[in-house]
N, C-alpha and C positions, 0 to 999 in steps of 0.2 A: 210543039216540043215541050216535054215535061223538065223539070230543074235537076232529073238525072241525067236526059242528053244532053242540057244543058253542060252541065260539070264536064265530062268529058268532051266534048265540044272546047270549052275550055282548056283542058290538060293537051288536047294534041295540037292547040294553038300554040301554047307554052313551051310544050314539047319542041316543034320545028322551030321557034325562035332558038329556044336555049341551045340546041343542036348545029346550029348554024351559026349567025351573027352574034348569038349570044357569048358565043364560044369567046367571043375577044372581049369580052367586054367586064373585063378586071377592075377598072380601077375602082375607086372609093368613091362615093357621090356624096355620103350624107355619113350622121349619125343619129339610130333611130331614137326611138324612146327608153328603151333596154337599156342604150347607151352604148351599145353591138356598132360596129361600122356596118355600114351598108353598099355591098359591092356594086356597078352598074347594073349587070346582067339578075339582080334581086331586084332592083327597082321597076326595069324595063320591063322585066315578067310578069310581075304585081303589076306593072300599070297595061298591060296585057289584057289580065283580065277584068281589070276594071272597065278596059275600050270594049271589051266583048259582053261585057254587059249592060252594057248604055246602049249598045249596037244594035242586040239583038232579044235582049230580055223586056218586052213592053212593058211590064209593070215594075215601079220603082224597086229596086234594090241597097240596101243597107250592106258593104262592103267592110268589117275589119280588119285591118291589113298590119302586118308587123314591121313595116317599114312606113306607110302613110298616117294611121289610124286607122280613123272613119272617114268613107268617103259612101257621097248618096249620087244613083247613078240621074235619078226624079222628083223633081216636089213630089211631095204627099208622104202619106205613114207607108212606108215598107212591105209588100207582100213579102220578103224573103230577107233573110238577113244568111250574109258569107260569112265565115271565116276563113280567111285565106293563109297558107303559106305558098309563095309561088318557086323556092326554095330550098327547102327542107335539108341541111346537112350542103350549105354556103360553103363549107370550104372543100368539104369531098369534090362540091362541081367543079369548082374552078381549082383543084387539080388532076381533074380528069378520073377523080375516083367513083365506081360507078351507082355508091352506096347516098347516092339523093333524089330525093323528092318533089313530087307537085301534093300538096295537100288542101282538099277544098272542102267543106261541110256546111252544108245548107239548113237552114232552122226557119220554118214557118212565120212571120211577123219580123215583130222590131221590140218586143219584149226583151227583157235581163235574160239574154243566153245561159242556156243550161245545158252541160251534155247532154242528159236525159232526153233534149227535146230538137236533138237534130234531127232529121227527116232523111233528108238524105247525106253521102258521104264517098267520100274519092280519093284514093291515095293514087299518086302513078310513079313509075321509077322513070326518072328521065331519060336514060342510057338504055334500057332495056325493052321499056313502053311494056309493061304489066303493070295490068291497071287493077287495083282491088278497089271494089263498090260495094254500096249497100243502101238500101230502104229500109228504114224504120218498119220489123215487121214481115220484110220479106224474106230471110236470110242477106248473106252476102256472096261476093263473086269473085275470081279471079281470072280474068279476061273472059268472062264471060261462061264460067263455068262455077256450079255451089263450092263451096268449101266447107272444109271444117278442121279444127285446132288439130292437134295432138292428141291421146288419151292417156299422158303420164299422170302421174299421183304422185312419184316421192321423188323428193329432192335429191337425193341421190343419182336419179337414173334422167335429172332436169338438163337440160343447157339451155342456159338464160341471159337475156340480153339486159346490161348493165350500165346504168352510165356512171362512170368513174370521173368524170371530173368534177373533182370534191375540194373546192377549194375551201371548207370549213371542215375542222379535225371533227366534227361530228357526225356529219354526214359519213364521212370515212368510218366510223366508229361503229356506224348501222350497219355498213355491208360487211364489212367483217366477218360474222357468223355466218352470213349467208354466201359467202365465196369459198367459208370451209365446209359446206355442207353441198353444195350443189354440185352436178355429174362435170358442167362446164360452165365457161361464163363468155359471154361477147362482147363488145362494143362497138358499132359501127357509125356511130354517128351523124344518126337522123330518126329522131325518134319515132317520127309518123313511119318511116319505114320499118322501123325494131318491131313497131306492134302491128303491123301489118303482116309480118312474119309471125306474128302467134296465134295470125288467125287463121293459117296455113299448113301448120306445123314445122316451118322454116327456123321457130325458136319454140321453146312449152311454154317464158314467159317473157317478161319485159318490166325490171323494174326499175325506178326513180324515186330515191327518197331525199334529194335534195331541198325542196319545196320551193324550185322555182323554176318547175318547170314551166308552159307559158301557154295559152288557147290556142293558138295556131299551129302547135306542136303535135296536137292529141285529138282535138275536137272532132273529127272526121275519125281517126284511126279508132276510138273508143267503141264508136258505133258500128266498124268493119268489127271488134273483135267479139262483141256483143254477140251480133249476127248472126258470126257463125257459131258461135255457143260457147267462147270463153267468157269469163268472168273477170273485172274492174274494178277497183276500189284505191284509196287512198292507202298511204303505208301503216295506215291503223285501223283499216277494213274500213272506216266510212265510204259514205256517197261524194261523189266529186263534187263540187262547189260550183255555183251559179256564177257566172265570169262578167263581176263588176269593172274589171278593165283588162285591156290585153295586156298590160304587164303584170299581171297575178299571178302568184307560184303556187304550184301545184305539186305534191306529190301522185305514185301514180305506181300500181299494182295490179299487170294483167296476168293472168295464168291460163291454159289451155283448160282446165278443169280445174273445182270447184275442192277437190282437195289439194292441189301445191298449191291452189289459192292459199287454203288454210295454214297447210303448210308453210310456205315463205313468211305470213302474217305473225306467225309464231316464233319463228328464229328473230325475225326484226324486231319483236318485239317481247323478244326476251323471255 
């Protein structure tokens, strides 16, 4: 079995938990490194798939997780390294809202992770079980069929997935221009889900210019929006950054096409 039946394998393990027992399992256990509370049913799913791959992955695994860290499922160097959210959009689930995720992204070794160098990648909606995947290279999928973004170009004619909780007035200050310029705006509250929608045409983009956003947030969905032929970059058009720890803020700029790429870069930046 390759490290994409693996991922999903994974997700409909997570799935029938969080759907079930998971369902009760509200309370607080911990507080992570973020400094986030960590609900049961986040903990219990991340340690999910850490038991599913001790279980069933023979060669050692290097796990990132947003509520553990690093956990290794083998001595020795790492043929694969995770990044896991087992959660995506903690509070949608546990109010029964249906806009959350499993997000898992697989990257070759035990090197300084890079988007660029995920391999494979898995978003799933937990309430619905649509699962977007992708291989580095092969396109991506959604339930098992290709996709592909949107083909908008101007802002005007956009509706784009936004995240508004801006608790610094400058952050606030950035969207601004771009909330007066765009067709529509969203927010749903799971960002591995927002850009899995642009890779669909569910949204034309998905942006974050707070810069903190976090690697278990994106690190899979970057590679689904890739795949199918949107375009990524940071809110100043660079390249995403090498993830020296999972508490690294990230900003984060996908567009269905290559002009409201341009586009959105432009109003943000003035």
């Amino acid at each position: 079995m390759d490290m994409g039946h693996h991922l999903r394998a994974m997700f409909e393990d997570v799935r029938h938990f969080l759907l079930t027992e998971g369902r009760g399992k509200l309370g607080v256990v911990q507080q992570n490194v973020k400094g986030d509370v960590t609900k049961e049913f986040d903990y219990l799913a991340e340690g999910r798939i850490i038991a599913y791959c001790t279980r069933e992955v023979a060669v050692p695994v290097r796990i990132l997780t947003e509520e553990r860290g690093e956990v290794r499922t083998r001595p020795g160097r790492a043929a694969w390294t995770l990044i896991v959210d087992p959660v995506d959009g903690s509070e949608n689930f546990a109010r029964g809202n249906e806009y959350s995720s499993v997000s898992v992204a697989a990257l070759p070794g035990e090197e300084t992770p890079h988007p660029d160098a995920v391999k494979h990648a898995l978003v799933g909606r937990i309430f619905s079980g649509a699962v977007f995947e992708a291989t580095r290279g092969a396109g991506a999928t959604r339930d098992g069929k290709a996709i592909r973004p949107a083909g908008v170009r101007r802002l005007e004619d956009a509706v784009v997935g936004i995240d508004f909780y801006c608790p610094e007035r400058a952050a606030v200050d950035r969207l601004d221009p771009l909330l007066r310029c765009v067709k529509d705006a969203r927010r749903f509250g799971t960002a591995a889900g927002e850009l899995a929608m642009v890779s669909c045409g569910g949204l034309d983009a998905y942006v974050d210019v707070r810069d903190f956003l976090t690697p278990e947030n994106y690190m899979a969905a970057v590679l689904i929006v890739r795949e199918a032929g949107g375009v990524v970059s940071d809110r100043r058009g660079a390249s995403l950054l090498p993830i020296a720890s999972m508490v690294q803020g990230q900003s984060l700029v996908a567009a269905c096409t290559p002009a409201l790429h341009t586009a959105i870069l432009s109003v943000l930046n003035g």
